[in-house]
C-alpha positions as CSV (number, residue, x, y, z in Angstrom):
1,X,-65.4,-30.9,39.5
2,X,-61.9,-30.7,37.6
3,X,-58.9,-29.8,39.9
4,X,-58.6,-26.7,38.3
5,X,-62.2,-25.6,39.8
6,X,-61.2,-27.1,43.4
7,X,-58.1,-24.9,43.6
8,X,-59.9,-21.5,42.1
9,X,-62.6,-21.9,44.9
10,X,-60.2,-23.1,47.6
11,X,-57.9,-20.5,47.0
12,X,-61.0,-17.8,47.1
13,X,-62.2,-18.7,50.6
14,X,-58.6,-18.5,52.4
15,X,-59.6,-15.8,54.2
16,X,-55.5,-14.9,54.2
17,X,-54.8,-15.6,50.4
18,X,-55.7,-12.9,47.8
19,X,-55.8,-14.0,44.3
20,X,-54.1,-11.9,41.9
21,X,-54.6,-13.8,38.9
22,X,-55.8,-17.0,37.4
23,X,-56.3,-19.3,36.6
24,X,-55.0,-18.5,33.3
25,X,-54.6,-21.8,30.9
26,X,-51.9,-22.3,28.0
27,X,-51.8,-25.5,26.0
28,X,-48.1,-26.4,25.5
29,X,-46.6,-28.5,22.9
30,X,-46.3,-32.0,24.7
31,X,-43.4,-32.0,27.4
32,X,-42.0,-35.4,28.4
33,X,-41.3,-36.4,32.4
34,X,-40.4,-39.8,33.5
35,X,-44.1,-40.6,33.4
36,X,-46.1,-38.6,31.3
37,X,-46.7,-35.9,28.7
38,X,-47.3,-32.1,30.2
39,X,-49.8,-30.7,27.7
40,X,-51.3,-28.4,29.7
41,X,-49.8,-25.4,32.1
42,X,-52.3,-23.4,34.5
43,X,-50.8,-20.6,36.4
44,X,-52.1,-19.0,39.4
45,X,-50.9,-16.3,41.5
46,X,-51.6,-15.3,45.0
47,X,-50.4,-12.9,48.3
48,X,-51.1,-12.7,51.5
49,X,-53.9,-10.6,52.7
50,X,-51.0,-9.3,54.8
51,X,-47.7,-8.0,53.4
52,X,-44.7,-10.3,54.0
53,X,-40.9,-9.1,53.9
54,X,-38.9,-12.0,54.6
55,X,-38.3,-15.3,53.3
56,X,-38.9,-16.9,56.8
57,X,-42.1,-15.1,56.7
58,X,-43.2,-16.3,53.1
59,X,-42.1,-19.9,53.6
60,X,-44.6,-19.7,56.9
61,X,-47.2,-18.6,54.7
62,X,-46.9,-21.3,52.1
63,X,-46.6,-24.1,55.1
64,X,-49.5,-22.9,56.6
65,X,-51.4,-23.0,52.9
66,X,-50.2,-26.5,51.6
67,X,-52.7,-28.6,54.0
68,X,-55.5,-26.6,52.6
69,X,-54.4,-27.6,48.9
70,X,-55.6,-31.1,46.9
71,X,-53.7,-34.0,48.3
72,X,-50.4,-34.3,45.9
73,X,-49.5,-30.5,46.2
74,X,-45.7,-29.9,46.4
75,X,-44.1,-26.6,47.6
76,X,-41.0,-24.7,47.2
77,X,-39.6,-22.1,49.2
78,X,-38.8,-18.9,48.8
79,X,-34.9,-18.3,49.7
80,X,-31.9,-15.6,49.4
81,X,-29.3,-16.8,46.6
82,X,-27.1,-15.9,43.7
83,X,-27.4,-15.9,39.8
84,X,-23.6,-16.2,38.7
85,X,-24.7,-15.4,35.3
86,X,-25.9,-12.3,36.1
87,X,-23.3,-11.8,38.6
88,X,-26.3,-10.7,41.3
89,X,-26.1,-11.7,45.0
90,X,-28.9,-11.3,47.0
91,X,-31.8,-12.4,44.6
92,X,-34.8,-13.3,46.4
93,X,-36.1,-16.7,44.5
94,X,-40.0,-17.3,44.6
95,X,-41.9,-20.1,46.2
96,X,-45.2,-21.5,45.7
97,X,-47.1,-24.8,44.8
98,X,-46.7,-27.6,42.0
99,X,-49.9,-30.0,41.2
100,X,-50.1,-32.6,38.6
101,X,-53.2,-33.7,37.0
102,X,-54.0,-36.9,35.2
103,X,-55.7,-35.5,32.2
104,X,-55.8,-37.7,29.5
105,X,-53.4,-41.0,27.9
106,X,-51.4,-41.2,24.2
107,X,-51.3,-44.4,22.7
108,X,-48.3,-44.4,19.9
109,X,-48.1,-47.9,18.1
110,X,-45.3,-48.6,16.4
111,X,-45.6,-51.7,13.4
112,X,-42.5,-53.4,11.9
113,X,-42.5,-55.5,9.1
114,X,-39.6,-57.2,7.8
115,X,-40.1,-59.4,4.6
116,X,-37.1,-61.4,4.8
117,X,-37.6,-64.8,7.0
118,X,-32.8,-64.1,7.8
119,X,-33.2,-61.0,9.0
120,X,-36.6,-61.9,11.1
121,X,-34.2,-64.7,12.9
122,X,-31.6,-62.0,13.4
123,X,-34.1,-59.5,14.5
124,X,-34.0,-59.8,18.5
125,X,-37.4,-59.7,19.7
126,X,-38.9,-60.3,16.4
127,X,-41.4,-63.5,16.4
128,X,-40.5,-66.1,14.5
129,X,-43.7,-67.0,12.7
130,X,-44.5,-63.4,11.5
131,X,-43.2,-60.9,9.3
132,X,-45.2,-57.9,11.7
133,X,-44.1,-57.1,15.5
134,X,-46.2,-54.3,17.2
135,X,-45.6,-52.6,20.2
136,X,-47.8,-50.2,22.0
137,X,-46.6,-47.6,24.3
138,X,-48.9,-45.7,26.6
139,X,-48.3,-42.5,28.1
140,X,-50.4,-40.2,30.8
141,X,-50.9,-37.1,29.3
142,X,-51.1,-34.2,32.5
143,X,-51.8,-31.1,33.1
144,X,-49.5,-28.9,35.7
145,X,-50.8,-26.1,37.8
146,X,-48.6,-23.9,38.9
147,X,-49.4,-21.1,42.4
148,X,-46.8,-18.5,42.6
149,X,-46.6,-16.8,45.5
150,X,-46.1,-12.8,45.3
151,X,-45.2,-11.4,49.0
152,X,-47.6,-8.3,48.7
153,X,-51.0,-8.2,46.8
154,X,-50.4,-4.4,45.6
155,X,-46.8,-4.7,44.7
156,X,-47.5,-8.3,43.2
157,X,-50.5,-6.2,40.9
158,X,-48.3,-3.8,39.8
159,X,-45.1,-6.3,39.3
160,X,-47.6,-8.7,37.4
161,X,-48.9,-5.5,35.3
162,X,-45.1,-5.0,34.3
163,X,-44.7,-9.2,33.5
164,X,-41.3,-8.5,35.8
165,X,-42.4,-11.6,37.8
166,X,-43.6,-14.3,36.1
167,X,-43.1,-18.3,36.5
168,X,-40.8,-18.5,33.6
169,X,-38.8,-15.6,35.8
170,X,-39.2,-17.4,39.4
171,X,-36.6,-14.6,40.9
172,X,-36.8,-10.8,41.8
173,X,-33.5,-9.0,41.2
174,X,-31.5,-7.3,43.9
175,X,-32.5,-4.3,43.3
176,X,-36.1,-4.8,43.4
177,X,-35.9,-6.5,46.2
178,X,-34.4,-4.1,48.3
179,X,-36.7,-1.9,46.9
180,X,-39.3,-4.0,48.1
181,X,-38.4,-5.0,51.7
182,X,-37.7,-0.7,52.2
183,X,-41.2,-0.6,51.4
184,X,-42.3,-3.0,54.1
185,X,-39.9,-1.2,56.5
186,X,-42.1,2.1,56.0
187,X,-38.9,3.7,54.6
């Protein structure tokens, strides 16, 4: 069972976790990190069963997930902050889960040849004896899965419907927000 299977079904039977959508794939052109090649982006996203308004409340929520999730899952929090650039205060930032998976390797070889013995003794690295040097380089290639959290399964639905918040977009503007927490205060 791939690790995209485990987290569908282990995300189905938290009985507090309702998922909205995903797993939804996209092949990416390779991405480099420090140790391998992203080709690969799977995006879920998920609520609770019950609303949450607050970022205390949603950060409880994703604590209280993470030991259920594959061993290597990383989290963020959800938090309150700014976008200068947009010159919004107030911007509620979205949290949710990071997993890497080991999904395949790239082998690039790279062959020199150099016909002239003076440059070959110049050549640092070059052996002596031969005209051809080969190196091999070796590279994981991974796929990422990404769980956003949403803090309310309807308004997540129709905010996902609309594409307003989407993992490229991991914020919900002021006025959404406040839209959003009036809702949870019955108002």
């Amino acid at each position: 069972m791939g690790l995209v299977d485990q987290v569908t079904g282990i995300l189905q039977n938290i009985p507090r976790v309702v998922l909205l959508k995903g797993p939804n794939a996209m092949l990416e052109h390779p991405t480099p990190h420090a140790d391998r090649e992203v080709i690969e982006r799977v995006e879920y996203h998920i609520a609770p069963y019950q609303s949450l308004y607050t970022p205390e409340e949603l950060n409880g929520f994703i604590a209280g997930i993470l030991p259920e999730l594959p061993l290597g899952t990383t989290s963020h929090d959800f938090f309150i902050g700014n976008l200068p650039r947009f010159q919004s205060t107030g911007v509620l930032f979205k949290g949710g889960f990071i997993l890497h998976e080991r999904v395949g390797e790239r082998k690039i070889t790279t062959r020199v040849t150099l016909d002239d013995p003076s440059v070959r003794q110049r050549f640092q690295g070059f052996p002596p004896e031969g005209s051809v040097m080969e190196t091999v380089v070796t590279r994981d290639l991974a796929r990422i899965i990404l769980i956003g959290v949403l803090p309310d399964a309807h308004w997540g639905q129709e905010y996902l419907a609309r594409n307003i918040w989407h993992m490229k977009h991991q914020y919900l503007s002021p006025g959404d927000y406040d839209k959003y927490r009036l809702c949870g205060q019955g108002l």
